[in-house]
N, CA and C atoms of all chains as a GROMACS GRO file, in nm:
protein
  426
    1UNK      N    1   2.084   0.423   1.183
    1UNK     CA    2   1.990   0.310   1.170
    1UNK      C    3   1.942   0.302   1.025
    2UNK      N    4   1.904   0.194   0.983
    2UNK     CA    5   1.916   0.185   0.886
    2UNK      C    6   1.749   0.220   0.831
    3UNK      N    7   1.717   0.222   0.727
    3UNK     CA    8   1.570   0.247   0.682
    3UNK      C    9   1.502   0.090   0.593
    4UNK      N   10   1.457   0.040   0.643
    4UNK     CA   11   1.424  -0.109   0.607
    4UNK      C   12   1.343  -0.078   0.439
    5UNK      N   13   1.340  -0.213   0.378
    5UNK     CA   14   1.250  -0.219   0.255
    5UNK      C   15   1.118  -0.164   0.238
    6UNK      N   16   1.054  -0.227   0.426
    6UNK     CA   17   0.888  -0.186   0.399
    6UNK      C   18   0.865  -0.025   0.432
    7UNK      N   19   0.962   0.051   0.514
    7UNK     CA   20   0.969   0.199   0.568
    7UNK      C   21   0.984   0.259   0.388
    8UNK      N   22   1.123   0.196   0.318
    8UNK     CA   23   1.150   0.264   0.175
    8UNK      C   24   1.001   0.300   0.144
    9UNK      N   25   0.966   0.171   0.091
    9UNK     CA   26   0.855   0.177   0.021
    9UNK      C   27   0.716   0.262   0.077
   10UNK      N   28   0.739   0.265   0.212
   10UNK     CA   29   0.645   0.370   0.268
   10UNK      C   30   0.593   0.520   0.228
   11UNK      N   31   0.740   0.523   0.204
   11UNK     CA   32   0.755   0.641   0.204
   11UNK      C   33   0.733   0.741   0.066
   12UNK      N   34   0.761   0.642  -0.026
   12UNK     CA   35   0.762   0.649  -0.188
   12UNK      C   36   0.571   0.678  -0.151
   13UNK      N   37   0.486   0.556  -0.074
   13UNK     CA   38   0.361   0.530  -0.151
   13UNK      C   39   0.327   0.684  -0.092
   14UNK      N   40   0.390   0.718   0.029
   14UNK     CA   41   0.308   0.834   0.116
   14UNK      C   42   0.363   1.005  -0.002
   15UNK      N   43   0.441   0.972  -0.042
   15UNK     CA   44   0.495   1.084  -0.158
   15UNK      C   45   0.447   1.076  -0.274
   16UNK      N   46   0.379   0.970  -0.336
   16UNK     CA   47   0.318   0.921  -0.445
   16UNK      C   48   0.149   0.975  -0.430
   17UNK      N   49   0.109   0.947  -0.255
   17UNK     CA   50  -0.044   0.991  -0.278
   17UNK      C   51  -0.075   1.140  -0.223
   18UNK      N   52   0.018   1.178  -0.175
   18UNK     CA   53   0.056   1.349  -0.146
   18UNK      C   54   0.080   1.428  -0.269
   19UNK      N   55   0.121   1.376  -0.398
   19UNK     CA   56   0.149   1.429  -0.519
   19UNK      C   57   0.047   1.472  -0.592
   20UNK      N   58  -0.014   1.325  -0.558
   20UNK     CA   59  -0.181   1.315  -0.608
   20UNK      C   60  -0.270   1.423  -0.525
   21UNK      N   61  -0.273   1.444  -0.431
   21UNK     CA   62  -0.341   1.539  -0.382
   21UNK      C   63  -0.488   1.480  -0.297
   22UNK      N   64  -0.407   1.334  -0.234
   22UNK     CA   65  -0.550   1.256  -0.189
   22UNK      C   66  -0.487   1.201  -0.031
   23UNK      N   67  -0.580   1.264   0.041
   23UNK     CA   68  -0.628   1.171   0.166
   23UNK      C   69  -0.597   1.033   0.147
   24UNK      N   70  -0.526   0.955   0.293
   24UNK     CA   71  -0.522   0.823   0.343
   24UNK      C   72  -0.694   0.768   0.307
   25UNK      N   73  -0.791   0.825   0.310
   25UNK     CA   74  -0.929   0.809   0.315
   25UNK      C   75  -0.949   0.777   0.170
   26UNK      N   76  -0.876   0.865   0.091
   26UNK     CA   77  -0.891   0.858  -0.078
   26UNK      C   78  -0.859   0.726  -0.089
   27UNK      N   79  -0.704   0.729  -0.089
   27UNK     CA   80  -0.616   0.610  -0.161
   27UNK      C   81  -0.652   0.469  -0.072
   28UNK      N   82  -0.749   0.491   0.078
   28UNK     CA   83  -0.818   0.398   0.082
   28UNK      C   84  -0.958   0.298  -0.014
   29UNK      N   85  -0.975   0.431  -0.071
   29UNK     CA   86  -1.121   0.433  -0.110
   29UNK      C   87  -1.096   0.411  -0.268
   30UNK      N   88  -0.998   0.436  -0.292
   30UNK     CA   89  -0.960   0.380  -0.429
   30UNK      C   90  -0.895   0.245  -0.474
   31UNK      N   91  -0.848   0.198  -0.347
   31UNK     CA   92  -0.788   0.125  -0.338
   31UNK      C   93  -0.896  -0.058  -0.271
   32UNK      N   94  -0.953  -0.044  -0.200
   32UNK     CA   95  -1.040  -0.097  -0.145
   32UNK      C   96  -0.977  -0.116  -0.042
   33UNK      N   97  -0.862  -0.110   0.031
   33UNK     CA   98  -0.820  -0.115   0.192
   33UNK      C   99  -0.864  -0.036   0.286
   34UNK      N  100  -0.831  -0.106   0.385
   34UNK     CA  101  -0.874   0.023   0.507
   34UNK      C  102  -0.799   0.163   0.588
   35UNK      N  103  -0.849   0.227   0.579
   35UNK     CA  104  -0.796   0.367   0.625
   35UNK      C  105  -0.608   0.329   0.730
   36UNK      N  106  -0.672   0.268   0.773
   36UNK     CA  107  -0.552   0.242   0.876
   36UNK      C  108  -0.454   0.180   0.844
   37UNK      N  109  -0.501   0.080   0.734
   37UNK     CA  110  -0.393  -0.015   0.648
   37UNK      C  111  -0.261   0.060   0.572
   38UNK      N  112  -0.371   0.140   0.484
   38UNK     CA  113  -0.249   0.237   0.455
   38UNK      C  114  -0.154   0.351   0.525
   39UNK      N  115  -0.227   0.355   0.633
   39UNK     CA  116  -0.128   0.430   0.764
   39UNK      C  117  -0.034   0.324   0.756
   40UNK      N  118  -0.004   0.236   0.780
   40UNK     CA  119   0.044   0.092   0.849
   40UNK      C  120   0.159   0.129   0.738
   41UNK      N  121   0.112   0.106   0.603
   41UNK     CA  122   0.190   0.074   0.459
   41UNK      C  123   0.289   0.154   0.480
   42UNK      N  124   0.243   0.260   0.470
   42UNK     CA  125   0.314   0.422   0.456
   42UNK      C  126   0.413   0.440   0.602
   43UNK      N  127   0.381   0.392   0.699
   43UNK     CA  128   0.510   0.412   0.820
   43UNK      C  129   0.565   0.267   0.772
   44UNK      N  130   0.570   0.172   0.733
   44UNK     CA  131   0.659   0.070   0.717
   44UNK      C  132   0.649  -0.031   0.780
   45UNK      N  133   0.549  -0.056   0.848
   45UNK     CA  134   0.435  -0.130   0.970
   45UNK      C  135   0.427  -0.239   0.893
   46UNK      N  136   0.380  -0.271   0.779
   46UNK     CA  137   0.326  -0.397   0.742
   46UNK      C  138   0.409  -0.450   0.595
   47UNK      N  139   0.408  -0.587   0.585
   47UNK     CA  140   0.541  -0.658   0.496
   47UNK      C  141   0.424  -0.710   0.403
   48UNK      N  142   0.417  -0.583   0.307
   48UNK     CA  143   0.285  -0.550   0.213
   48UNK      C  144   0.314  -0.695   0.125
   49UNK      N  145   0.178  -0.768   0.056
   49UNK     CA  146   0.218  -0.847  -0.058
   49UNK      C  147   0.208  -0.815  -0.196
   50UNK      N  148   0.281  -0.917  -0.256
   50UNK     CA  149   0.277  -0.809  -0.423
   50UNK      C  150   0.154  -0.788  -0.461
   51UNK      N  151   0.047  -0.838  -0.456
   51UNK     CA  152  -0.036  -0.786  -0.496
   51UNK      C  153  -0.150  -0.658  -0.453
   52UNK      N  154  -0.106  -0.677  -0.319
   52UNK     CA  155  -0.083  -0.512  -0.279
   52UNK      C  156  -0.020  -0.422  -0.315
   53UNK      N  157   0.092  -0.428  -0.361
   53UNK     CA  158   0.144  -0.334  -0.431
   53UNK      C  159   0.100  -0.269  -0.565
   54UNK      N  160   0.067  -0.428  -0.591
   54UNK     CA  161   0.011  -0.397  -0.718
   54UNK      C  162  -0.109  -0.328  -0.702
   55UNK      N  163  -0.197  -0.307  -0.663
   55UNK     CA  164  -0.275  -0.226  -0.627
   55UNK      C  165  -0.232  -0.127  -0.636
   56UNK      N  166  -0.137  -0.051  -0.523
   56UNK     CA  167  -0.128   0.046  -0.533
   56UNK      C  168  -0.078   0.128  -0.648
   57UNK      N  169   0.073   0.066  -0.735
   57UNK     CA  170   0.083   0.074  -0.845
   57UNK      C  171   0.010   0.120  -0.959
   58UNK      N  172  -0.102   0.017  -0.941
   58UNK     CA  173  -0.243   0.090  -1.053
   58UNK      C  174  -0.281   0.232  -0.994
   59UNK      N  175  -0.320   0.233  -0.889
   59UNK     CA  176  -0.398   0.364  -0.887
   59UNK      C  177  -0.308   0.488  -0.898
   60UNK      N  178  -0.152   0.456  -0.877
   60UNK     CA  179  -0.087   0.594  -0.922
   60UNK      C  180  -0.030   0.596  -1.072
   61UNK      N  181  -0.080   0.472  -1.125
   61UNK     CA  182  -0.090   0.495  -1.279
   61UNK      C  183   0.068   0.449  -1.332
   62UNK      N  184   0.138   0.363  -1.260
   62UNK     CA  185   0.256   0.341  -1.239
   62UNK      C  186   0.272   0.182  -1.251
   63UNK      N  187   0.405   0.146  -1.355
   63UNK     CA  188   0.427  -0.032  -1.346
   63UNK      C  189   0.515  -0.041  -1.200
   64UNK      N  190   0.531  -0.161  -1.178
   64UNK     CA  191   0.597  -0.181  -1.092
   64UNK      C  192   0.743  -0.114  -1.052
   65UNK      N  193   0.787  -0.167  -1.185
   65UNK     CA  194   0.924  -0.074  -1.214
   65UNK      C  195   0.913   0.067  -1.160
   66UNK      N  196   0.858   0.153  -1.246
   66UNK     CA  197   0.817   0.309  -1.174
   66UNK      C  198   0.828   0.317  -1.034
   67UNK      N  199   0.760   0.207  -0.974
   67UNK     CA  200   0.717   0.257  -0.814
   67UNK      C  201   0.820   0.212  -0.770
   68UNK      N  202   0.931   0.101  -0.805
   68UNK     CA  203   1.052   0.093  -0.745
   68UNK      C  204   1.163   0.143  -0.728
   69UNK      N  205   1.198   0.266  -0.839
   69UNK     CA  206   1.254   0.327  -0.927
   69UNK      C  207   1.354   0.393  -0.786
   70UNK      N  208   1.457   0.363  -0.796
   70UNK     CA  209   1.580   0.431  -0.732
   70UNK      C  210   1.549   0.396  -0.529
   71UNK      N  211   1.464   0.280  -0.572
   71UNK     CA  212   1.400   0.262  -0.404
   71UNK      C  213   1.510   0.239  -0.324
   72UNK      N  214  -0.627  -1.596  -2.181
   72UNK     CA  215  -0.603  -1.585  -2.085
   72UNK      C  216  -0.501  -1.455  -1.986
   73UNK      N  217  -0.529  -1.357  -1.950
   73UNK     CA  218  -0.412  -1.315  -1.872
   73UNK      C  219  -0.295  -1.343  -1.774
   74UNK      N  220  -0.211  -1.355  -1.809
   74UNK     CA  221  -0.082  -1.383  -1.672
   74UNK      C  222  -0.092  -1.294  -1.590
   75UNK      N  223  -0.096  -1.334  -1.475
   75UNK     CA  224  -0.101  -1.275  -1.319
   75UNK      C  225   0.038  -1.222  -1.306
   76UNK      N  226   0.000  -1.101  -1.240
   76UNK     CA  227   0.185  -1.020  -1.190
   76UNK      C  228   0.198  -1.179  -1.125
   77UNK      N  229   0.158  -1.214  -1.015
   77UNK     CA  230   0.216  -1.356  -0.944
   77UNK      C  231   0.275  -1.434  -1.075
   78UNK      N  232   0.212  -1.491  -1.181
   78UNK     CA  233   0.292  -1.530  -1.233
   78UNK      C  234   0.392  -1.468  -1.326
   79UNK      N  235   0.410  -1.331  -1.377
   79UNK     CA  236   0.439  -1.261  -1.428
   79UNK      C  237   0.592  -1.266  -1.340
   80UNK      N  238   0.596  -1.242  -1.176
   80UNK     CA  239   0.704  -1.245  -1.132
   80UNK      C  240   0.748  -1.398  -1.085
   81UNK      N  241   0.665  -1.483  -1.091
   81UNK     CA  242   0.690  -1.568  -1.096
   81UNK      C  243   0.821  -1.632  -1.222
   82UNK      N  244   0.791  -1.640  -1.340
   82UNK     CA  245   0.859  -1.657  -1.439
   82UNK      C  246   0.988  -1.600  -1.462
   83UNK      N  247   0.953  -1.465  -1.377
   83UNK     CA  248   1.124  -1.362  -1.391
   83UNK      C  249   1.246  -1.430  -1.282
   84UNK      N  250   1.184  -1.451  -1.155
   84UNK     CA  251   1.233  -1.537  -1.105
   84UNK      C  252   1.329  -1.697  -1.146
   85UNK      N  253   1.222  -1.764  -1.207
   85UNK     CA  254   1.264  -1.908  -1.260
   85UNK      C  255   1.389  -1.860  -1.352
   86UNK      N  256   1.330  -1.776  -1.460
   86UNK     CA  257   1.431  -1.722  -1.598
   86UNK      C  258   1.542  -1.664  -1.504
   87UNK      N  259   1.556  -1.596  -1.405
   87UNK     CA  260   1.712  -1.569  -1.309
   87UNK      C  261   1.760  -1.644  -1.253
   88UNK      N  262   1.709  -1.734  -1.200
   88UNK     CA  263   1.778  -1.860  -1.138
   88UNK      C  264   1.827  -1.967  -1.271
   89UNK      N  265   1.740  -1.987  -1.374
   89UNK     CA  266   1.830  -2.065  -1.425
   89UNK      C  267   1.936  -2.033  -1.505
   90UNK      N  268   1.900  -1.849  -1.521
   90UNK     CA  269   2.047  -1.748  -1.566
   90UNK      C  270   2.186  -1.769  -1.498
   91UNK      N  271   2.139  -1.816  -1.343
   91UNK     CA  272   2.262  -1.846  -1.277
   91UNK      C  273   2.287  -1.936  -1.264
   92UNK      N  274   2.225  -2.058  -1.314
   92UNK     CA  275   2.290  -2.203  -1.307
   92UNK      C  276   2.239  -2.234  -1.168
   93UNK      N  277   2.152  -2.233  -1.114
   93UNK     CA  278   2.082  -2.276  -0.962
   93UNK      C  279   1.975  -2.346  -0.993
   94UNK      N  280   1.980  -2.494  -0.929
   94UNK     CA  281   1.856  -2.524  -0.868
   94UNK      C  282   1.749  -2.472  -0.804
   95UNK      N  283   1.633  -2.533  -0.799
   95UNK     CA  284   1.577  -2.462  -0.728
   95UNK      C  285   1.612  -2.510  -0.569
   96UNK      N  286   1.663  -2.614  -0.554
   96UNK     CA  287   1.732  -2.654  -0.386
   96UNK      C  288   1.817  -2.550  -0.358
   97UNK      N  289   1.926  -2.503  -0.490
   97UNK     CA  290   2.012  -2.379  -0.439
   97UNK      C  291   1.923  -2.272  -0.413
   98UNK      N  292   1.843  -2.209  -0.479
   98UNK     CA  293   1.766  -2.081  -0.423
   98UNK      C  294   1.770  -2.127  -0.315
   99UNK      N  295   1.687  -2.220  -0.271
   99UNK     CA  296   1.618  -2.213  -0.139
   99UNK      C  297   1.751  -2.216  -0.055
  100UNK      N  298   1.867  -2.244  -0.048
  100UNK     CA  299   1.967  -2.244   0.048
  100UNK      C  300   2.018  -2.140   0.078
  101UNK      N  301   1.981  -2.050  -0.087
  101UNK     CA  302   2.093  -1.919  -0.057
  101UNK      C  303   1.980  -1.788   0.036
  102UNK      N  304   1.893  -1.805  -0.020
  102UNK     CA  305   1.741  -1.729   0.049
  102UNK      C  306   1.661  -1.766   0.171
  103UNK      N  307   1.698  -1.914   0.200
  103UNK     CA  308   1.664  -1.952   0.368
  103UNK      C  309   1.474  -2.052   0.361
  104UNK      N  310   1.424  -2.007   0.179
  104UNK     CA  311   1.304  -2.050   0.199
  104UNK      C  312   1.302  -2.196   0.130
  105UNK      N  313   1.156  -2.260   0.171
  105UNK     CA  314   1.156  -2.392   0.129
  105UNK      C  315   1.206  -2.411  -0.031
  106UNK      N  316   1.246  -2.525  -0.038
  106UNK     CA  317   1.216  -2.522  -0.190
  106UNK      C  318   1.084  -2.583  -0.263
  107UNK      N  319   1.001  -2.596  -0.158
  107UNK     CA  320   0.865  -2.587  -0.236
  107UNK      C  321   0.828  -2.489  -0.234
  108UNK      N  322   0.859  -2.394  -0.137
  108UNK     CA  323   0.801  -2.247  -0.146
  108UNK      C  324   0.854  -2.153  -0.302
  109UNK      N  325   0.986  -2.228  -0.337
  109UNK     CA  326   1.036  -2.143  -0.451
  109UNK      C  327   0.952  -2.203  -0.581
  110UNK      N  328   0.938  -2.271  -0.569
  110UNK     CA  329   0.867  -2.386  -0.665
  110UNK      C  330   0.710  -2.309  -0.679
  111UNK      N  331   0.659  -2.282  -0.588
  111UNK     CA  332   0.516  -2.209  -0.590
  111UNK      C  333   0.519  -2.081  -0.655
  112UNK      N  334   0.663  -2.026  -0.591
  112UNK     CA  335   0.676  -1.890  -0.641
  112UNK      C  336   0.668  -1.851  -0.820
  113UNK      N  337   0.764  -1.941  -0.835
  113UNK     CA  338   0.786  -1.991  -0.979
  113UNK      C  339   0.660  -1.993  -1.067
  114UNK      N  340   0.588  -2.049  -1.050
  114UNK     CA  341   0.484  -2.102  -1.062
  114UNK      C  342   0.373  -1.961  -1.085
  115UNK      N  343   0.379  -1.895  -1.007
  115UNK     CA  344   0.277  -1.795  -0.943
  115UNK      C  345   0.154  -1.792  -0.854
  116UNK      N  346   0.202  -1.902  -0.791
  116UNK     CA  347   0.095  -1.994  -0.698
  116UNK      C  348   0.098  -1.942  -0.563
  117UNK      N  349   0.199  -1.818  -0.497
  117UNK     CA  350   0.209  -1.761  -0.381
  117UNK      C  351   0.227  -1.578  -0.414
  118UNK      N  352   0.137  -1.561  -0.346
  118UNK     CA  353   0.132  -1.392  -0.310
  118UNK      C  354   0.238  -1.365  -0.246
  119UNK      N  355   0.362  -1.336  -0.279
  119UNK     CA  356   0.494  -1.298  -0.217
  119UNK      C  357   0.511  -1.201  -0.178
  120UNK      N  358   0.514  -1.165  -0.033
  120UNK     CA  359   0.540  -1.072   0.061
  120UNK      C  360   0.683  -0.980  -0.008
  121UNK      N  361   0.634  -0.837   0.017
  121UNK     CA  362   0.774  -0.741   0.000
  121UNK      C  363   0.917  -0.810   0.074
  122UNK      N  364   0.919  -0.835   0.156
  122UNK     CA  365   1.016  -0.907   0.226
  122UNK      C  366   1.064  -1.021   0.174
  123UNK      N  367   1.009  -1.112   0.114
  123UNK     CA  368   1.051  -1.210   0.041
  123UNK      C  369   1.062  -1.162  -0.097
  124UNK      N  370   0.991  -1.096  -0.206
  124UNK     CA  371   1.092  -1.009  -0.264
  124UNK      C  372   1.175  -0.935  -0.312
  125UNK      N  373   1.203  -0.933  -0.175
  125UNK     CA  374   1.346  -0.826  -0.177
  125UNK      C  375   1.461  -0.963  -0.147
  126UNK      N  376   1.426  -1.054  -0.094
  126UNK     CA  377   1.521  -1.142  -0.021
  126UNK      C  378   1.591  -1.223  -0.192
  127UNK      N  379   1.485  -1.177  -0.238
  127UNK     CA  380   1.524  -1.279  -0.353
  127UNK      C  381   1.644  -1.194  -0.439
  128UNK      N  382   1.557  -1.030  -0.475
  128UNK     CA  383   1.634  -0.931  -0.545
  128UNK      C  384   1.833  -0.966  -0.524
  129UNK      N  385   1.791  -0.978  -0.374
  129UNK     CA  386   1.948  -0.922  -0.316
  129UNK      C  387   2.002  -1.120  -0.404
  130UNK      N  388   1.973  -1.231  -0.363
  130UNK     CA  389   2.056  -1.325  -0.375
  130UNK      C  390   2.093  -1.270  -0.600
  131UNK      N  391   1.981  -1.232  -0.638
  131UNK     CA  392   2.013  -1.222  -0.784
  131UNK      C  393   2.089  -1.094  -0.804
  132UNK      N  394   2.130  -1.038  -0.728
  132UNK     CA  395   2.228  -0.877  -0.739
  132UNK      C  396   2.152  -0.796  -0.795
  133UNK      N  397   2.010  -0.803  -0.745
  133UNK     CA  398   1.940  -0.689  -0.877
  133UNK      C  399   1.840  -0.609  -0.734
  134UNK      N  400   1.832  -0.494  -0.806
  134UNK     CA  401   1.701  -0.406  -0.701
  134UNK      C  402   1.588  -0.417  -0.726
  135UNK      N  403   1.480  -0.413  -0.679
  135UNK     CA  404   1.378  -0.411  -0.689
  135UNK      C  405   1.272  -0.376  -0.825
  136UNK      N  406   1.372  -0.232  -0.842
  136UNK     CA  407   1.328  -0.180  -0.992
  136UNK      C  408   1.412  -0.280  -1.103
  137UNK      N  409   1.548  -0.326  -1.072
  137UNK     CA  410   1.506  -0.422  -1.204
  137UNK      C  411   1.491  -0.576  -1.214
  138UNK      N  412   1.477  -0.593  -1.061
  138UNK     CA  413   1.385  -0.716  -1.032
  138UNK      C  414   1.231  -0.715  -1.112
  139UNK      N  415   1.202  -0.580  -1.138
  139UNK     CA  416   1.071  -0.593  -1.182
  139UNK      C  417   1.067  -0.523  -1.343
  140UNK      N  418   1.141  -0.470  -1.426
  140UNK     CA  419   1.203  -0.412  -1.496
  140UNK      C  420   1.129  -0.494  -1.644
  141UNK      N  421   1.022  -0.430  -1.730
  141UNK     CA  422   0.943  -0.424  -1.809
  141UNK      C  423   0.860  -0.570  -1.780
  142UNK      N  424   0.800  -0.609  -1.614
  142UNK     CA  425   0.733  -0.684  -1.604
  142UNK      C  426   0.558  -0.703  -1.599
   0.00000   0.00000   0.00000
């Protein structure tokens, strides 16, 4: 089975804020979303918009490019 | 003034389509979306869902990372 775009990207953001060393609660709280949202993001649940991304992007200190990088 | 990633990817968009010699009626035929919707996109007038672009990445042969690639 295959691993869809929004699961890829899940998975990057959930390895990206595990690196960091922060709680779903953190990268909520840094982020201004809700706890659950980024559960959602991170299993591949929701067909995030760019400017969600972009969000997230900023807070791991990363351009877009970076966070796409070999996705 | 600042340019918005929306329009930021907006513009990368327009500049690839007219790299390939496409209308914007062709986008929309080869990608399935309106062509006012591409027209907005263009523009930076729509918050574009991961899913839409990626839909776009694939019609321009490019990935994500250099769909977005020093944007």
């Amino acid at each position: 089975m295959e691993i869809t775009i929004q699961e890829r990207l899940g998975q990057r953001v959930k390895a990206l804020r595990v690196k960091k060393g922060w709680s779903q609660e953190k990268l909520a709280e840094l982020t201004g979303f809700h706890r659950t949202y980024i559960g959602m993001v991170e299993r591949g649940e929701r067909n995030i918009s760019l400017q969600n991304i972009f969000s997230l992007s900023k807070q791991f200190g990363l351009s877009l490019e970076e966070l796409f990088k070999d996705l």
